[in-house]
LODREN-621004 format. One record per residue (C-alpha): residue number from 1; residue in one letter; x, y negated, z. Coordinates in nm, 2 decimals. Example, Ala and Ser with C-alpha at 12.3 -4.5 7.8 and 13.67 -1.06 7.14 Angstrom:
# LODREN-621004
ATOM   pos   code       px       py       pz
ATOM     1      A     1.23     0.45     0.78
ATOM     2      S     1.37     0.11     0.71
***
This chain:
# LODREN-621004
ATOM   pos   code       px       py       pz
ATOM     1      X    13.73   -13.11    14.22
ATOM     2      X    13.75   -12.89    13.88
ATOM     3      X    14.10   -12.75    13.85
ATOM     4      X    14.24   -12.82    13.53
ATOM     5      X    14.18   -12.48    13.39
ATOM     6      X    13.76   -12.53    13.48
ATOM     7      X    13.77   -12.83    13.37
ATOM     8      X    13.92   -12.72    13.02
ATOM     9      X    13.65   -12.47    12.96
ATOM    10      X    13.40   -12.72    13.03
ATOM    11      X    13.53   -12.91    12.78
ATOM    12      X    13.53   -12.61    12.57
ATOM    13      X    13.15   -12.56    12.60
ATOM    14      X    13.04   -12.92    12.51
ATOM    15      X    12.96   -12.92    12.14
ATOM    16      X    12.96   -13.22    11.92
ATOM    17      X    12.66   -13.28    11.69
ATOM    18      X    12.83   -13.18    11.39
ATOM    19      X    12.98   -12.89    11.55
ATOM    20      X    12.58   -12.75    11.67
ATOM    21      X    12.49   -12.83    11.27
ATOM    22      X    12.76   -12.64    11.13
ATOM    23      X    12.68   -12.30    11.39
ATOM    24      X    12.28   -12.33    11.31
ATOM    25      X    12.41   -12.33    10.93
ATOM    26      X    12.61   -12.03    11.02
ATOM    27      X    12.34   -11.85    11.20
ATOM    28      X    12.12   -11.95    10.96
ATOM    29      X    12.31   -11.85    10.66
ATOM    30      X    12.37   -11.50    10.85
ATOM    31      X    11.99   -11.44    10.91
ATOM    32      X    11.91   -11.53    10.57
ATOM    33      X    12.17   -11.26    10.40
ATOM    34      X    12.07   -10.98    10.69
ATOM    35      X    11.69   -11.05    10.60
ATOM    36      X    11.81   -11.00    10.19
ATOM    37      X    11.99   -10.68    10.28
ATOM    38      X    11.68   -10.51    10.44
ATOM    39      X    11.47   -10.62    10.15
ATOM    40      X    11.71   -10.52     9.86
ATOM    41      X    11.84   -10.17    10.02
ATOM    42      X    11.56   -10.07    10.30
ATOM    43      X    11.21   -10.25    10.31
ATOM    44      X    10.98   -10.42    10.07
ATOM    45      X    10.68   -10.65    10.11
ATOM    46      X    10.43   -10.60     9.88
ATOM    47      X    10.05   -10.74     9.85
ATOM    48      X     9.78   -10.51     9.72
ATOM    49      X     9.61   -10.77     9.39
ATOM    50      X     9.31   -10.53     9.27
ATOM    51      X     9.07   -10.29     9.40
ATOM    52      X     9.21    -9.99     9.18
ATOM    53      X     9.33    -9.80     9.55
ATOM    54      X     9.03    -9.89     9.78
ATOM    55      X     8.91    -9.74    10.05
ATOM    56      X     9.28    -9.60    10.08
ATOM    57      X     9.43   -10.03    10.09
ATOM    58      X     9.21   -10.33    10.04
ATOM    59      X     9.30   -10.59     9.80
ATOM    60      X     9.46   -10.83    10.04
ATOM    61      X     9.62   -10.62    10.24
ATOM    62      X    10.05   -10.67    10.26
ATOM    63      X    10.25   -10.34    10.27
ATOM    64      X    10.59   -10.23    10.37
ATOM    65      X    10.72   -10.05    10.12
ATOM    66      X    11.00    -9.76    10.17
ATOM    67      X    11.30    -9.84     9.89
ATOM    68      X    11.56    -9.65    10.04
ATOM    69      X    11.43    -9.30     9.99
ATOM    70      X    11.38    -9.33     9.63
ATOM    71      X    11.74    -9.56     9.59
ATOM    72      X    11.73    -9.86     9.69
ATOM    73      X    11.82   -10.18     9.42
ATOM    74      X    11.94   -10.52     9.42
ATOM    75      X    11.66   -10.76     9.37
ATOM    76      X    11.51   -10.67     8.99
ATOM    77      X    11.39   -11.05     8.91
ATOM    78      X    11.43   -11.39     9.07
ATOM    79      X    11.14   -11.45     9.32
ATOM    80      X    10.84   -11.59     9.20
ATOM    81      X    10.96   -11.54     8.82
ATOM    82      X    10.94   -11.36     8.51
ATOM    83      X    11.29   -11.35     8.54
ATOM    84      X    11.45   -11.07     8.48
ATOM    85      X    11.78   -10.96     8.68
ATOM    86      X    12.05   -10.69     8.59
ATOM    87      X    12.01   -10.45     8.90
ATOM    88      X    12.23   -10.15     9.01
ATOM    89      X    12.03    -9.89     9.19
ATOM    90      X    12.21    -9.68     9.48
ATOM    91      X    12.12    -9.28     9.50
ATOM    92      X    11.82    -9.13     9.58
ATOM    93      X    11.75    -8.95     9.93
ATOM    94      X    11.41    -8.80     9.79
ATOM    95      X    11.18    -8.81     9.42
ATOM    96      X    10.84    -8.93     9.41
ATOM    97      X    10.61    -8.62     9.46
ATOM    98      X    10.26    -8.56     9.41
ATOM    99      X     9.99    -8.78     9.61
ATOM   100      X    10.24    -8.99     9.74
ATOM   101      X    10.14    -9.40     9.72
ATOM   102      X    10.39    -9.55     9.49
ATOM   103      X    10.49    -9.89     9.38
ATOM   104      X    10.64    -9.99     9.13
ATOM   105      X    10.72   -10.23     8.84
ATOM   106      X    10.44   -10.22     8.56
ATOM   107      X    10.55   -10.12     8.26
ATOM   108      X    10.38   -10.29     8.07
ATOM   109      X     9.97   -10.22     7.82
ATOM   110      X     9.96    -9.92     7.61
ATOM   111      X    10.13   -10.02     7.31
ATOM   112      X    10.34   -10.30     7.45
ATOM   113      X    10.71   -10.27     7.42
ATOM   114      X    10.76   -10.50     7.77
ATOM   115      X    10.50   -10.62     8.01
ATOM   116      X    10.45   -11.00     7.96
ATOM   117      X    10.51   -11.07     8.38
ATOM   118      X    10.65   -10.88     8.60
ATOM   119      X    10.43   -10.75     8.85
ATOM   120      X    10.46   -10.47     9.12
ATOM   121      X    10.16   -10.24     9.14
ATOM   122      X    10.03    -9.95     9.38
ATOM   123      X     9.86    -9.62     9.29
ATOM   124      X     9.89    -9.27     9.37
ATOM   125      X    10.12    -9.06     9.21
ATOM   126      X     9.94    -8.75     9.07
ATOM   127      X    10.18    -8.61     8.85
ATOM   128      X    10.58    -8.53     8.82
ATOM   129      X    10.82    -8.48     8.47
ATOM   130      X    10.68    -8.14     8.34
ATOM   131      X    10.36    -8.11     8.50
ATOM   132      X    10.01    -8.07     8.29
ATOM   133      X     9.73    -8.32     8.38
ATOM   134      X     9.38    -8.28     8.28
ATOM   135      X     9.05    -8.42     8.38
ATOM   136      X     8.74    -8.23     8.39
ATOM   137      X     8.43    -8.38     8.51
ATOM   138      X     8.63    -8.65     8.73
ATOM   139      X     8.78    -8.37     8.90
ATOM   140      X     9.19    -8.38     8.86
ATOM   141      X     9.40    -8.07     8.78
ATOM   142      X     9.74    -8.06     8.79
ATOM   143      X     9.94    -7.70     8.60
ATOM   144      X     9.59    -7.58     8.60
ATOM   145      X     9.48    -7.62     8.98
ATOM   146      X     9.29    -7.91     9.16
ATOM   147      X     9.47    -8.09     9.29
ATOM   148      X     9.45    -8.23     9.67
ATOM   149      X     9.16    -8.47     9.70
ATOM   150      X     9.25    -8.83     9.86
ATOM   151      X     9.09    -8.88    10.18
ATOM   152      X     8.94    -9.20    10.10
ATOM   153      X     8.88    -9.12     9.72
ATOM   154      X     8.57    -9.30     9.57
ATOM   155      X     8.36    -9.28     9.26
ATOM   156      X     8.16    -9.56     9.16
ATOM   157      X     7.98    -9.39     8.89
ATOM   158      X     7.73    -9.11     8.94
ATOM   159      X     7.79    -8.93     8.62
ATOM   160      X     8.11    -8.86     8.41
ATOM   161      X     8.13    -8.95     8.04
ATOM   162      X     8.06    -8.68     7.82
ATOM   163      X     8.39    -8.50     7.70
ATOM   164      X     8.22    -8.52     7.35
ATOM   165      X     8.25    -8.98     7.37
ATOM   166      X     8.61    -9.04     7.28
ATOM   167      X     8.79    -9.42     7.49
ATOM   168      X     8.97    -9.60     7.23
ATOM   169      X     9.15    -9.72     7.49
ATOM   170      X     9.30    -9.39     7.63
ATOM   171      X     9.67    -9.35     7.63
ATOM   172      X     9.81    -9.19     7.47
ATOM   173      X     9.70    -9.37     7.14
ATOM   174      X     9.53    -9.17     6.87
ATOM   175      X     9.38    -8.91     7.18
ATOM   176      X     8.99    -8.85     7.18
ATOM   177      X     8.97    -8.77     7.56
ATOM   178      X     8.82    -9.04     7.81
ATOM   179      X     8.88    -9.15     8.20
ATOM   180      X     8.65    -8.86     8.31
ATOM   181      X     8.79    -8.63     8.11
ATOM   182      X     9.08    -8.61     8.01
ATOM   183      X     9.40    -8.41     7.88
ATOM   184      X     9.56    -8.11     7.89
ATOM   185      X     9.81    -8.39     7.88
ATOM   186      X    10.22    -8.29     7.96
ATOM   187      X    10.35    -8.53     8.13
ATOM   188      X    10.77    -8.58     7.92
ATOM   189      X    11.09    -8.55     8.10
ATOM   190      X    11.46    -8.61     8.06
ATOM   191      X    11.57    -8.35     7.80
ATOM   192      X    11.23    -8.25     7.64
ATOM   193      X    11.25    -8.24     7.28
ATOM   194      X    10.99    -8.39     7.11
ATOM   195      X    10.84    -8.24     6.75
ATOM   196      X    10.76    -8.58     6.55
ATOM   197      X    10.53    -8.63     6.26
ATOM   198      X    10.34    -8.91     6.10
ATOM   199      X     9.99    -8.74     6.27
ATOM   200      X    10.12    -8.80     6.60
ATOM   201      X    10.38    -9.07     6.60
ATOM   202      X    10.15    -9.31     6.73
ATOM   203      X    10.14    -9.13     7.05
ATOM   204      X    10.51    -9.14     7.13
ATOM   205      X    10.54    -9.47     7.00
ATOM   206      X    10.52    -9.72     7.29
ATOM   207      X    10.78    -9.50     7.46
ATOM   208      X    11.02    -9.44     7.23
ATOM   209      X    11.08    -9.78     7.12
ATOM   210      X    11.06    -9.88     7.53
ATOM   211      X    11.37    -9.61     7.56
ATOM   212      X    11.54    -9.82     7.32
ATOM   213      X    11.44   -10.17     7.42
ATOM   214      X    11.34   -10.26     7.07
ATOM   215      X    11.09   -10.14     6.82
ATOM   216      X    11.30    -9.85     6.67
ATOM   217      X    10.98    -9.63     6.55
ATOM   218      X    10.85    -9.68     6.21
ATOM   219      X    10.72    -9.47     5.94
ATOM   220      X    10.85    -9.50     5.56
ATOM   221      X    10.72    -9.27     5.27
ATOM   222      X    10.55    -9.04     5.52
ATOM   223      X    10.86    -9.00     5.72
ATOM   224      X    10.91    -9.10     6.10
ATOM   225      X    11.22    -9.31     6.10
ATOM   226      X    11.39    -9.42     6.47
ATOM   227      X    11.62    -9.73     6.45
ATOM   228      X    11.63    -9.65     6.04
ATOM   229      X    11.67    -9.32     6.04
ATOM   230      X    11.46    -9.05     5.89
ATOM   231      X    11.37    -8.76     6.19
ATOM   232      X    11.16    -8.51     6.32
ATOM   233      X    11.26    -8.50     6.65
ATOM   234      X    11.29    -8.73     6.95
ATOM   235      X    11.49    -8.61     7.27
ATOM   236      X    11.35    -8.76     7.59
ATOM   237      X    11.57    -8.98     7.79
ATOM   238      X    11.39    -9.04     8.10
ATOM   239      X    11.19    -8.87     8.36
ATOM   240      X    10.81    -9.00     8.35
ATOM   241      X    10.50    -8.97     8.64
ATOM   242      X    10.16    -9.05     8.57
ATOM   243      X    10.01    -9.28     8.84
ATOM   244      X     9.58    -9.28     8.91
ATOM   245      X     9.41    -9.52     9.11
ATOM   246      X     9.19    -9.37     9.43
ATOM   247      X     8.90    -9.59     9.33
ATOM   248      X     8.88    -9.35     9.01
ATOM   249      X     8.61    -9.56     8.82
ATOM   250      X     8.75    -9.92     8.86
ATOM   251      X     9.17    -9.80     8.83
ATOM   252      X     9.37    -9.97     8.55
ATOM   253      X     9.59    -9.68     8.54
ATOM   254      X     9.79    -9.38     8.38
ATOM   255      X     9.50    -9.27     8.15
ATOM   256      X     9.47    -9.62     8.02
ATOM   257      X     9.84    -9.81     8.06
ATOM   258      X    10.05    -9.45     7.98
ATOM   259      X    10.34    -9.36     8.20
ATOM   260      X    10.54    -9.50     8.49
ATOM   261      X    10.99    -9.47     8.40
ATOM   262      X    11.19    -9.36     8.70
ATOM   263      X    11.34    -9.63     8.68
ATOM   264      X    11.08    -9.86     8.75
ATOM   265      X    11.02    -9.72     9.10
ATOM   266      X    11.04    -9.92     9.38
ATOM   267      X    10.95    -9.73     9.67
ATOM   268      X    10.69    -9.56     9.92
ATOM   269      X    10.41    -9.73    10.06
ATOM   270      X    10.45    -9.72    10.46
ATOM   271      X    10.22    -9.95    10.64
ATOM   272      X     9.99   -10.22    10.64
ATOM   273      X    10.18   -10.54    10.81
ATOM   274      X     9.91   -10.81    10.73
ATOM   275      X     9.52   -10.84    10.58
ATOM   276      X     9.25   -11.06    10.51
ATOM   277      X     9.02   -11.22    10.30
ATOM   278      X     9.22   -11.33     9.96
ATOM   279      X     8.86   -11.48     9.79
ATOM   280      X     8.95   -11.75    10.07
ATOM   281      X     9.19   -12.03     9.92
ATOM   282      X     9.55   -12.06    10.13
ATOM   283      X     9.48   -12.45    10.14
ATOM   284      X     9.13   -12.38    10.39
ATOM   285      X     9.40   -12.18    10.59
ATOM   286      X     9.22   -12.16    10.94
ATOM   287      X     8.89   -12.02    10.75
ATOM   288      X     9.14   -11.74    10.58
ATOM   289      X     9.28   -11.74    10.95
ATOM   290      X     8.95   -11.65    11.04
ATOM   291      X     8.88   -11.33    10.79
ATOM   292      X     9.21   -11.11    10.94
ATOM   293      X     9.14   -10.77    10.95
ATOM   294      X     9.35   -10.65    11.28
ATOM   295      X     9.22   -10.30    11.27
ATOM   296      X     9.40   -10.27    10.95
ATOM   297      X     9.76   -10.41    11.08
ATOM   298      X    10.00   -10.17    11.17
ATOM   299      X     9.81    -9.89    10.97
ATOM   300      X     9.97    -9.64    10.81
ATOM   301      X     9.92    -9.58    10.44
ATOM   302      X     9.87    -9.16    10.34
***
C-alpha cells in the first residue's frame, strides 16, 4: 500500500482536462512571445521576390536575416499589412558597410514621398554617407577606385549604353547619366549642407520632403521654399547608402529608386533556410514540394 504521503503526490500528478488546456495555453502562449522576441530583436525571415541579386540568391529562396547588429526593432507593420506600426529601434553593434547584402524596407519610386506597400527588399550595399559612386562602362567605382567585384555578379547585356544616351528614369531626377554609366554621384549624410537652387531642386526633392514626412519643397517666384519658407540651403538629416543589385542589368535599384534611410535598415542577410520553385502555385503543394533546392538550404549568403 501507498503511504499517505505517495499517495498524495499521485494525486498531485493527475491533471484534470481543464487543468492540461490551461498549461498547453500557457506553453503555447510562452512559445509564441519567445518566437516574437527572436524575430523583433535577433532574426528575421525574409523571401527573395525578384531576380535583381541572382546568381548570389534565387528568387524563391527564404533568408535569415541578422537584425541585431544593425539595432534590432519592434515589429515596423502588422504582418501581412500595409500597416504601419510606431517602432523603437535599440543601438547598433555595427553600420552597414560596403558589399555587405542588406535588407531593408523600400522606400518608396523616385519621386514618391512614401512607398504605396510596404515591402522588404535585398541588394548589395555599394556605398556608405560620404562616399562618391560612379559608373563607368558597367564597372563600379567607389571614391575613385573599383570597387570589389561580387563573386557571382552577372551582366545580361554585352554592351553598356553609351555615356552620351541620357535614362529619364535615373535618380536623381533631372541627371543625364544612365544604369551603365553613371555619376560622379555623392552619396548625402547627416550634417551635409546642401546649396539649393531652382536648377537643381528637383534632385533633392523626393528626399527632402521624405525628411519631413510631407511635401515641404516648392518653388515660388524662382525661389526654393521648404515648408513656406524662402531658402538656399537644406541641412541633411539622415545618413543615406546606395544599394545595387548583383544581376546589374535586370536590378530595380539605387540608380533608378534613389537612396536607402538608415532608418529603414533591417538587417544582414545570413543564410538561406528554405528554396524552391515559386512559378509553382502553394495550392499544387506536393509538385512545389517537388522543385526544393537542398543544395541551397543552409547556405550562406556573402
Amino acid at each position: 500500500m501507498l503511504s499517505k504521503k505517495n499517495e498524495k503526490k499521485e494525486k498531485q500528478k493527475v491533471k484534470t482536462p481543464g487543468e492540461k488546456a490551461i498549461e498547453f495555453a500557457k506553453n503555447l502562449l510562452f512559445a509564441l512571445v519567445a518566437a516574437l522576441l527572436i524575430k523583433s530583436f535577433l532574426i528575421e525571415t525574409s523571401r527573395v521576390p525578384t531576380g535583381s541579386m541572382e546568381k548570389t540568391i534565387l528568387v524563391g529562396d527564404f533568408l535569415f536575416v541578422n537584425k541585431f547588429i544593425y539595432g534590432s526593432s519592434s515589429p515596423r507593420n502588422i504582418p501581412f499589412t500595409n500597416v504601419a506600426l510606431p517602432y523603437f529601434q535599440l543601438p547598433a553593434i555595427g553600420e552597414p558597410e560596403r558589399g555587405d547584402i542588406v535588407v531593408f524596407e523600400y522606400p518608396g519610386d523616385r519621386d514618391e514621398l512614401f512607398s504605396d506597400e510596404i515591402a522588404n527588399y535585398v541588394k548589395r550595399c555599394i556605398g556608405l554617407p560620404g562616399d562618391t559612386i560612379e559608373v563607368k562602362n558597367k564597372v563600379v567605382f567607389v571614391n575613385g577606385l573599383e570597387t570589389d567585384i561580387p563573386p557571382h555578379i552577372q551582366y545580361l547585356k554585352p554592351r553598356s549604353t553609351p555615356k552620351r544616351i541620357p535614362n529619364p528614369y535615373i535618380f536623381p531626377k533631372g541627371s543625364i547619366w544612365n544604369e551603365d554609366n553613371y555619376g560622379p554621384y555623392v552619396i548625402p549624410r547627416e550634417g551635409d549642407v546642401i546649396e539649393l537652387s531652382i536648377r537643381n531642386i528637383e534632385a533633392w526633392r523626393t528626399i527632402i520632403d521624405r525628411e519631413h514626412g510631407k511635401k515641404v519643397v516648392g518653388v515660388q517666384n524662382g525661389k526654393v521654399t521648404i515648408d513656406g519658407i524662402e531658402t538656399d540651403k537644406y541641412t541633411i538629416t539622415k545618413d543615406y547608402y546606395f544599394m545595387m543589385g548583383d544581376n546589374r542589368d535586370d536590378s530595380a535599384d539605387s540608380r533608378f529608386w534613389g537612396l536607402v534611410p538608415r532608418d529603414l535598415i533591417i538587417g544582414e542577410a545570413l543564410m538561406i533556410y528554405w528554396s524552391w520553385n515559386p512559378n509553382i502555385p502553394f495550392s499544387d503543394f506536393f509538385k512545389l514540394l517537388g522543385t526544393l533546392r537542398i543544395n541551397r538550404i543552409a547556405k550562406l549568403v556573402y
